[in-house]
C-alpha positions in Angstrom: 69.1 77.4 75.6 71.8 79.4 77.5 74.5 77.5 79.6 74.2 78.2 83.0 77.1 78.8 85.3 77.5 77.7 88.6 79.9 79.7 90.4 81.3 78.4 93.5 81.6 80.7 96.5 84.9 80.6 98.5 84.7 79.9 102.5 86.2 83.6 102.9 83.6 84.9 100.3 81.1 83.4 102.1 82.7 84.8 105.5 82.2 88.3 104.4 78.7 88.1 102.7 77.3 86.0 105.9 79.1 89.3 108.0 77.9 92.4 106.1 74.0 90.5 106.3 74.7 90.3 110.1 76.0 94.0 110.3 72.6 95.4 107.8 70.7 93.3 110.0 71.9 94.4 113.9 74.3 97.1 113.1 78.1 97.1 114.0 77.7 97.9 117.7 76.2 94.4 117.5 79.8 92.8 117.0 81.1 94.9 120.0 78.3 93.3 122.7 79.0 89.7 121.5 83.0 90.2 121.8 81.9 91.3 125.0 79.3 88.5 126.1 82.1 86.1 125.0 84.9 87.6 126.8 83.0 87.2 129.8 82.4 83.6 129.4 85.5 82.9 128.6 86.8 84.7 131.5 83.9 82.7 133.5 84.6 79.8 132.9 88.4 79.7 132.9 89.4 82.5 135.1 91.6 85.4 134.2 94.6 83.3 134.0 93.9 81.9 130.4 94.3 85.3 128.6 97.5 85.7 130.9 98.1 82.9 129.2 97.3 83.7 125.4 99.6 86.5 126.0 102.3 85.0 127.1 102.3 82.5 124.8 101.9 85.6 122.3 105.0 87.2 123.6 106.8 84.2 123.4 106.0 83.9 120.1 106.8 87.1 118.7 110.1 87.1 120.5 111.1 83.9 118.6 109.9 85.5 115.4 111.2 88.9 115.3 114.1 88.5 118.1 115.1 91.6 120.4 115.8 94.3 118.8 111.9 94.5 117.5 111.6 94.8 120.9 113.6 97.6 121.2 112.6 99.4 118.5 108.5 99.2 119.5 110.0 100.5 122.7 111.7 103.7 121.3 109.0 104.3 119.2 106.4 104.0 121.9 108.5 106.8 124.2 108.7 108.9 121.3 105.1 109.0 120.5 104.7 109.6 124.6 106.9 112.6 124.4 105.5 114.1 121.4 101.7 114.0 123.4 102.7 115.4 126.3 104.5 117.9 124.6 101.0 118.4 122.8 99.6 118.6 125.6 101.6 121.7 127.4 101.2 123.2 124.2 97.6 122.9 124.5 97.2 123.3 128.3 
């Protein structure tokens, strides 16, 4: 008689094969509408204020982590990529 293995399934495993059945089942637009449905609760039931919050706390966060200059430097590279689109877009226009 063959020995049967029992292999256990991770949480994560289990994660991702419980998602991909919901996404065959209702398609990926489906995880679009409840992100949506539960923004608006959330935003229901504890006003705009708490994802003020979560951002700020966010900031705050990132700030203590990567300090000022990563600041800085998402700045520059944020006007950079601003010029180089409009410039695309004269070019284009």
């Amino acid at each position: 008689m063959a020995k049967e293995e029992t292999s256990e399934m991770t949480v994560a495993e289990a994660g991702r094969k419980g998602g991909q059945k919901v996404k065959e089942r209702y398609g990926s637009d489906f995880y679009g509408e409840i992100g949506r449905k539960g923004g608006s609760t959330t935003k229901t039931k504890y006003g705009p204020e708490h994802y003020s919050s979560i951002g700020r706390r966010g900031g705050q966060t990132t700030a203590e982590r990567h300090g000022q200059e990563f600041y800085e430097n998402i700045g520059r590279k944020g006007g950079q990529r601003v010029r180089e689109l409009i410039e695309r877009g004269k070019q284009n226009g």
